[in-house]
N, C-alpha and C positions, 0 to 999 in steps of 0.2 A: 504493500500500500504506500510507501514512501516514495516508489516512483511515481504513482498519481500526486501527488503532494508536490514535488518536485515539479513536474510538469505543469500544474496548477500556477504555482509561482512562476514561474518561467512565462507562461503565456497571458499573466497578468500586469508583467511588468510592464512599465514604457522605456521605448525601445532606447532612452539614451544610458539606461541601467545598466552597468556591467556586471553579474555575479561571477566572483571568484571562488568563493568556496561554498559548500553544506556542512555543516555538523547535524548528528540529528544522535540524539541518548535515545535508544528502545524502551528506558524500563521508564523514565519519564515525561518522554516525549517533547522533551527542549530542541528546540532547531535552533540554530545559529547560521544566519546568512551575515557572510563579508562582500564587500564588493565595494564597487566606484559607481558616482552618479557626476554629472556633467555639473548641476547647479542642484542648491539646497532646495528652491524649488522641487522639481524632477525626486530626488528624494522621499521631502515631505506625499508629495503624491504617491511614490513607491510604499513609503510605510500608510499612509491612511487605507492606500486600498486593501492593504494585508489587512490591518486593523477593524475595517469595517465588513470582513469576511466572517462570517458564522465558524469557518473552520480553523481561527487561530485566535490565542486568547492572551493574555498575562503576559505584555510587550516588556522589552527593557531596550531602549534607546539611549543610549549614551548621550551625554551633552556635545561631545567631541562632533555628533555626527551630523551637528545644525551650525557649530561656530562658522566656518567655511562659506561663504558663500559661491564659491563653484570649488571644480575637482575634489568631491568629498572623496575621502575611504570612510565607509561604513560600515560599521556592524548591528544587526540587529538580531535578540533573542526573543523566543515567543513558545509558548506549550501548543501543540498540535492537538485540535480537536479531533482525537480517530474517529469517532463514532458518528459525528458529523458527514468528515471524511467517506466513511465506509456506505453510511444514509444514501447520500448524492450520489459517489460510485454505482449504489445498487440503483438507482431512477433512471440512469444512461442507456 
């Protein structure tokens, strides 16, 4: 299920997003996306749409990741709703 998750984020991003890496913990379901965004703009729209998703919850945004007003590197953590996840999966 974490490649739907993955895919999910990926085909929600806008396009000036770069992600660099995943972390994802199994037993508690933290993901951690790093990556580069053009302008804190671009960004802030990257994390609200994650944010405003049913299928992720309990955000940790660093302050680092809005100082910048362009070339950020960011990090963002957040818990995975699987059951959410797994809902929607099955309606496809």
């Amino acid at each position: 299920h974490w490649t739907n998750i993955i895919v999910f984020i990926i085909n929600n991003k806008p396009s000036p997003i770069v992600i660099e890496s995943f972390s994802i913990d199994d037993q508690t379901k933290k993901m951690t996306i790093k990556g580069k965004a053009d302008t804190r703009d671009t960004f802030l729209e990257f994390k609200d749409s994650l944010e405003n998703s049913d299928y992720f919850r309990d955000f940790n945004s660093p302050l680092s990741n809005i100082i910048n007003p362009i070339n950020i590197d960011f990090s963002l953590e957040f818990i995975v709703n699987t059951l959410e996840m797994e809902n929607a999966n099955s309606r496809i």
